[in-house]
N, C-alpha and C positions, 0 to 999 in steps of 0.2 A: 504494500500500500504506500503511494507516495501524498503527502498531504504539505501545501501549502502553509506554514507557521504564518508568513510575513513580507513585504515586498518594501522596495523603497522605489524613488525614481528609478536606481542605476543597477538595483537586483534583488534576489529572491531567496528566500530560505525556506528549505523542504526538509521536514519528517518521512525522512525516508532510507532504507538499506540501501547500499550502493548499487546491490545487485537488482532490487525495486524498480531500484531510478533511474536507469542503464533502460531497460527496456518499456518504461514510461513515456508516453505521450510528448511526455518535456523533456526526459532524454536523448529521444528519437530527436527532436527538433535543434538540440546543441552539435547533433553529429557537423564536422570539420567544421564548425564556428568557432572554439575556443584556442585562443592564444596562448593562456597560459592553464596547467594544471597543475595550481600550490598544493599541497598538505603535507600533514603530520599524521600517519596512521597509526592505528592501535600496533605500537609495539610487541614483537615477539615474545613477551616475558611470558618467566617461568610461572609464574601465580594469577589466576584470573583476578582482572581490577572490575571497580564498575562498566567502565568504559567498551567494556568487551572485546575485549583481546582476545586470538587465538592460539594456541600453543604447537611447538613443537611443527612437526609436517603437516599437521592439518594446518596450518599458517601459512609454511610456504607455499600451501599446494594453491591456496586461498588468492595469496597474495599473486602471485605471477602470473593464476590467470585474468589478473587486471590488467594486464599492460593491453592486451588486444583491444581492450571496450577502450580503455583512456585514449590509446592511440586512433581512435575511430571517431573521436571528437573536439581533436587538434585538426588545428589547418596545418596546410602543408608547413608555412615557418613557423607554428608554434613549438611548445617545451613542456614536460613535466618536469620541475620540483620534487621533490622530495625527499625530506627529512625524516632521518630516520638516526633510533639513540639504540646503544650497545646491550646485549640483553650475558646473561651469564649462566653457567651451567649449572642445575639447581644444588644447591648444598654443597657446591665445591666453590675455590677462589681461582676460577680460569674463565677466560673468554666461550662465550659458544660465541660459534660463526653461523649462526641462523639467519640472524641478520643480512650479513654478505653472503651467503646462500639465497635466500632472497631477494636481495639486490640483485645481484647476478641474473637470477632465476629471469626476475622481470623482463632483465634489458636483454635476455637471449630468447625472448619469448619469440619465435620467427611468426608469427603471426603479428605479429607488433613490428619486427623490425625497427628497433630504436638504436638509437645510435649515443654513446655516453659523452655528452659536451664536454665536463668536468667535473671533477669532486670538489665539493667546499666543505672544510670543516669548520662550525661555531663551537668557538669554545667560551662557553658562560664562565668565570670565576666567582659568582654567587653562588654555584651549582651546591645544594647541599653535601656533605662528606658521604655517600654511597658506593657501594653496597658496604652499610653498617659494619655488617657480622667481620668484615674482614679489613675495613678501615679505622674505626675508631674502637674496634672492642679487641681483634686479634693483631691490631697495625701493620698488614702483614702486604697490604695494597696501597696504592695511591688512590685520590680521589679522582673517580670519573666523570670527569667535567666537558665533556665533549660531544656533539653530534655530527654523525658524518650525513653532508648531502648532494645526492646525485640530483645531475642536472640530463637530461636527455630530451633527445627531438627524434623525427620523421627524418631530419635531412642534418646534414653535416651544418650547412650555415642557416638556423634558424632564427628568427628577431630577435637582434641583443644589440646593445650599443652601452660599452663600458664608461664614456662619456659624462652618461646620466647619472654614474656612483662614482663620481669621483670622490675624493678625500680630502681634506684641506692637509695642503704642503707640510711637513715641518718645519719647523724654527729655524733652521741649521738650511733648510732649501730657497725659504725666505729670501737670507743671508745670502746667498749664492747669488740670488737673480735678481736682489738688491747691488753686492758687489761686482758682479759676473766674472768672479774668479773662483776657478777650482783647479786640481790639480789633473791635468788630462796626461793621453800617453796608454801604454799599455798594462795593462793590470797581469797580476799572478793568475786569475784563471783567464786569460789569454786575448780576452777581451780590451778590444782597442777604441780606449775614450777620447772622441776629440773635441777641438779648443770650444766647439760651439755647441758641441750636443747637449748640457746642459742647460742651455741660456734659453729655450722658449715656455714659457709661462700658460701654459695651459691649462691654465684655470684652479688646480688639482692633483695629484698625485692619482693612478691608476689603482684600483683597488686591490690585493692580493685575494688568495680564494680562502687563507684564514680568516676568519670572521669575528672578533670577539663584541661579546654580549656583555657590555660595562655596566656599574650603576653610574650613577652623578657623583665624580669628584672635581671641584673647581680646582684642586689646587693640582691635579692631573697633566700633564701634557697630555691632553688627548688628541687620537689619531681618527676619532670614530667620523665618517662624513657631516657636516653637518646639516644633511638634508636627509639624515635617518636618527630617528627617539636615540638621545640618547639615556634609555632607559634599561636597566636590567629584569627580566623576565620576570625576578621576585623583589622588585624594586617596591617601594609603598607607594608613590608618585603614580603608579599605575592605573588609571581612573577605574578600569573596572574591575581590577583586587581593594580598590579603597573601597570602595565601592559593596562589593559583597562582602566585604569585613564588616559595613557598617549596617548591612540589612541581614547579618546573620546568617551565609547566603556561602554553600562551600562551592569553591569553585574550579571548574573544570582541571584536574589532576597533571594536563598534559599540553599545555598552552604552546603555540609557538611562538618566539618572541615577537613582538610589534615587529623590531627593528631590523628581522630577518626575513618576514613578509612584505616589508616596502621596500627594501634590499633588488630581492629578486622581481616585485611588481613594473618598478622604476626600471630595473633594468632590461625586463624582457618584453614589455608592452609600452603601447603607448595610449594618451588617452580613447576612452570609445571602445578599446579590446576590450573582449571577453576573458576573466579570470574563474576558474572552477575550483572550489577546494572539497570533494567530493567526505571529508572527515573533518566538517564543518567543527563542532564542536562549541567556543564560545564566540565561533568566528572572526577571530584576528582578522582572516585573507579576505573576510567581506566588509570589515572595519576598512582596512589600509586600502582595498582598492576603489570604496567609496570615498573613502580621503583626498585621492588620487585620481578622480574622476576617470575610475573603469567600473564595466559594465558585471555583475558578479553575479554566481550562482552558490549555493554551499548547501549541501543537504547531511545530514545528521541523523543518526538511529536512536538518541536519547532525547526525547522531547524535553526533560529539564535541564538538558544543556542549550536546547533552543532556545529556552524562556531566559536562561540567563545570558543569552546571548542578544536579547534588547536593552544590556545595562550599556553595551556596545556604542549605541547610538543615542546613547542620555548625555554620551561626554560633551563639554562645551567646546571642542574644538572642532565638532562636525556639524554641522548645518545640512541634517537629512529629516524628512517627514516616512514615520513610518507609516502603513497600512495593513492591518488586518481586517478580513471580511469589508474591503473599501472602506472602513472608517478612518479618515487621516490621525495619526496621533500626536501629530510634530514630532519634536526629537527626543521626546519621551516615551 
């Protein structure tokens, strides 16, 4: 059953399974319209959450036959996203690779034919100390503070423009293009710098495919662009963690960060695309691509993640009227 929660001008949010939605009326209707496909899916883990996770082969069997339906609703230069966090082998302190069995799995699906643009790793350093049992009780692990995320398409050059994520310069590059001296010439890895290659000013620094997920330190030299939050995932500044803290209100287990969702939005689309996050949940990717003036879909299996997914659009930094059952709500 696919059902309608809510709509805004720029997109919709569905109660619905993915596998529902896929062969749904308004599934049928997304086929090669979507630009981009964000999400963050229910993680491999070892222990059922609420969020509905599946374990073990029945996950990956699960998961990889997704790449055929996602890739069936990308145009030709669109991309799927996907964030995906480390899962471990139950009652032991080692890696499973179910994960990257998964991963894998997807992108060799020959009915999909996808093609791996690049990996990018976010690495949060708010990331709570996990898995417990073997970091702060047996100290026997470090903390795992990172998500890896594949990027893939239909075609080798899908729409992207690094341009758009630029970074603000360093201090020290500043300096450089203030002075226009540095020391050119041939480098130890073989690489030959000349007198001019540093001197044009383009705006920004090109962004690496490490990603880190800061909180707010002023007194920081930060690196983070400044035309993405710079807000950390479990930051409090968050409007809608302040937000369900203060209506009592637990909230979605498995968030992606703002600042990783307008990341990839800014950089893979442009306004007027179609963004899809098919594991909607409190809907970040329908937040940030309504922020962004893209056109968005996100359907979701837990309806109380739907519901808390209109604290979304209460923030005062977005300017959307919602609609259920055609009644306007504004942006409450």
């Amino acid at each position: 059953m696919t059902k309608l929660l809510y709509q805004t001008e720029l997109g919709k949010y569905y109660i619905s399974k993915i596998e529902d939605f896929l062969i749904s009326d308004e599934g049928k209707q997304l086929r090669g319209k979507v630009q981009l496909i964000l999400t963050s899916p229910p993680f491999p883990l070892n222990k059922k959450k609420k969020y509905g996770n599946f374990q073990g082969e029945e996950y990956k069997k699960w998961f990889i036959n997704l790449a055929e339906h996602f890739a069936e609703l990308l145009r030709e230069d669109g991309s799927i996203v996907i964030e995906m966090g480390n899962s471990w082998e139950p009652k032991r302190p080692i890696y499973s690779t179910l994960h990257i069995e998964s991963l894998l799995g997807f992108l060799k699906n020959e009915k999909a034919d996808l093609k791996l643009c690049q990996e990018f790793v976010c690495y949060n350093p708010s990331r709570l100390p996990t898995p417990a049992q073997w970091v702060t009780i047996e100290r026997i692990r470090t903390i795992d503070s990172f998500t890896r995320i594949w990027w893939m398409a239909k075609t080798e050059r899908p729409k992207a423009d690094n341009r758009k994520i630029l970074r603000p310069y360093s201090h020290s590059m500043k300096k450089l293009l203030e002075s226009k001296k540095y020391n050119s010439g041939k480098r130890p890895s073989e690489h030959k710098i000349g007198e001019k290659s540093f001197l044009n000013n383009n705006g920004g620094s090109i962004m690496p495919n490490v990603i880190e997920i800061e909180p707010i330190d002023e007194s920081r030299n930060r690196r983070v662009p400044e035309n993405i939050f710079s807000i950390a995932n479990t930051n409090s500044n968050d409007f809608y963690l302040k937000t369900c803290r203060e209506r009592g209100i637990s909230p979605h287990p498995a968030r992606m960060p703002l600042e990783l969702a307008q990341f990839f939005v800014e950089f893979l689309t442009d306004e007027g695309d179609i963004v899809f996050d098919p594991f909607g949940g409190s809907n970040t990717t329908g937040f940030i691509a309504e922020k962004l003036n893209r056109k968005w879909i996100t359907t979701e299996v837990f309806e109380e993640y739907g519901n808390q997914s209109f604290i979304r659009f209460e923030d005062p930094s977005l300017n959307a009227t919602i609609l259920t059952n055609n009644i306007g709500l504004g942006n409450k």
